[in-house]
matplotlib code that plots the C-alpha trace (Angstrom):
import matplotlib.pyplot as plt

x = [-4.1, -1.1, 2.5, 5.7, 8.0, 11.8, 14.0, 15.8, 19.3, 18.6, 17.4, 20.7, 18.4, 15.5, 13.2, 9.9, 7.0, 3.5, 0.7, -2.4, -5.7, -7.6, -10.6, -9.4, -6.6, -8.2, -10.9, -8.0, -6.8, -4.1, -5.8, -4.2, -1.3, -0.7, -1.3, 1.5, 3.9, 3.0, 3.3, 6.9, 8.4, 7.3, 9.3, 11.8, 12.3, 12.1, 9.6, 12.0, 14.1, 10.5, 8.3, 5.1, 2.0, -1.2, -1.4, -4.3, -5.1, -1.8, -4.0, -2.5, -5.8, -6.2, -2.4, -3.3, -2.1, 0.7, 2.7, 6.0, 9.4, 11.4, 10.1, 10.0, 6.8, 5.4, 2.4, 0.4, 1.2, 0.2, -0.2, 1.7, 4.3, 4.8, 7.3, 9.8, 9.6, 9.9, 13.2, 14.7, 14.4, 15.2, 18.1, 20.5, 18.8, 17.4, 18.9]
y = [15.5, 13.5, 14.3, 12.0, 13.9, 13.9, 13.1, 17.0, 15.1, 13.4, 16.6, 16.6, 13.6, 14.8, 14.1, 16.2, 14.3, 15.2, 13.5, 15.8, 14.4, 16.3, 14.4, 13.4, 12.0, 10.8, 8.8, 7.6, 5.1, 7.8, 6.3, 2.8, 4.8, 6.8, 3.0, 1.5, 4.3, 4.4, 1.0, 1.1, 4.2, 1.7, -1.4, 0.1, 2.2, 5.6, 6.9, 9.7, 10.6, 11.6, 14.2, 12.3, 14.4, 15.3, 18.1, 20.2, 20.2, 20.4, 21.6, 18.7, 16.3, 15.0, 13.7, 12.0, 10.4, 13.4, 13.7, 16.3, 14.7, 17.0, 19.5, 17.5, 16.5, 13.0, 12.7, 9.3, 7.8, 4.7, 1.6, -0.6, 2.6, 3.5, 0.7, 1.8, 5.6, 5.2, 2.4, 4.5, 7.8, 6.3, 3.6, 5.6, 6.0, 2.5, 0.4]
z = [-1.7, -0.4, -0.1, 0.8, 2.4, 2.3, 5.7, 5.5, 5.4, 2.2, 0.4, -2.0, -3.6, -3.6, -6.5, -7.3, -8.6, -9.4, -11.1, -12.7, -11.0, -13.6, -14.1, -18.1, -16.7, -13.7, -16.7, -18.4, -15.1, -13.3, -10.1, -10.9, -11.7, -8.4, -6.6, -8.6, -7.7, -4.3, -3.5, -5.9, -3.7, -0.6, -1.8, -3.2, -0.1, -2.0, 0.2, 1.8, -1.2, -3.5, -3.1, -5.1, -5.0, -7.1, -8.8, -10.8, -14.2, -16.7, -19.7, -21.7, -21.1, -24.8, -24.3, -20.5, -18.5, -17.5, -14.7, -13.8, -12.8, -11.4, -14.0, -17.1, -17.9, -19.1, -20.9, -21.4, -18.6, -18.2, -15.7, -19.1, -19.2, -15.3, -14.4, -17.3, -16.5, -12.8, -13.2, -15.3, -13.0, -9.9, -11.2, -8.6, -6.0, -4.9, -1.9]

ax = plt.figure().add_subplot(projection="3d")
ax.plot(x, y, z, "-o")
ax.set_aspect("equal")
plt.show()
């Protein structure tokens, strides 16, 4: 598993992501998924204001993709879908 961690002075920003690497979701293209975010935090320079890890199993695999932002979860998630979602959660927070 991976983590990006938060700078402890920006914690007042701090946004929790996880993405199930279940292997349903994991068949149904998360791993294109967690690349696209990844390189979004990076050039978007969100790196140190998202925590963006994998989690286990959500038990919601026929509705996969899913991830958890800050406690709401997503399901189908998809490379097409991603862009929107993360846009719209992070409209605030980029430079």
């Amino acid at each position: 598993m991976w983590c990006l961690f938060l700078n402890s002075k920006k914690m007042a920003q701090r946004i929790e992501m996880q993405i199930c690497l279940g292997s349903s979701c994991f068949s149904r293209g998360n791993k294109d998924v967690v690349m696209f975010i990844r390189e979004y935090l990076r050039k978007n320079h969100l790196d140190d204001k998202v925590i963006f890890k994998g989690a286990r199993c959500m038990g919601l695999c026929s509705n996969g993709p899913n991830m958890i932002i800050n406690g709401v979860t997503l399901e189908g998630v998809t490379l097409a879908k991603i862009e929107k979602i993360l846009e719209k959660e992070f409209e605030n927070l980029k430079i």
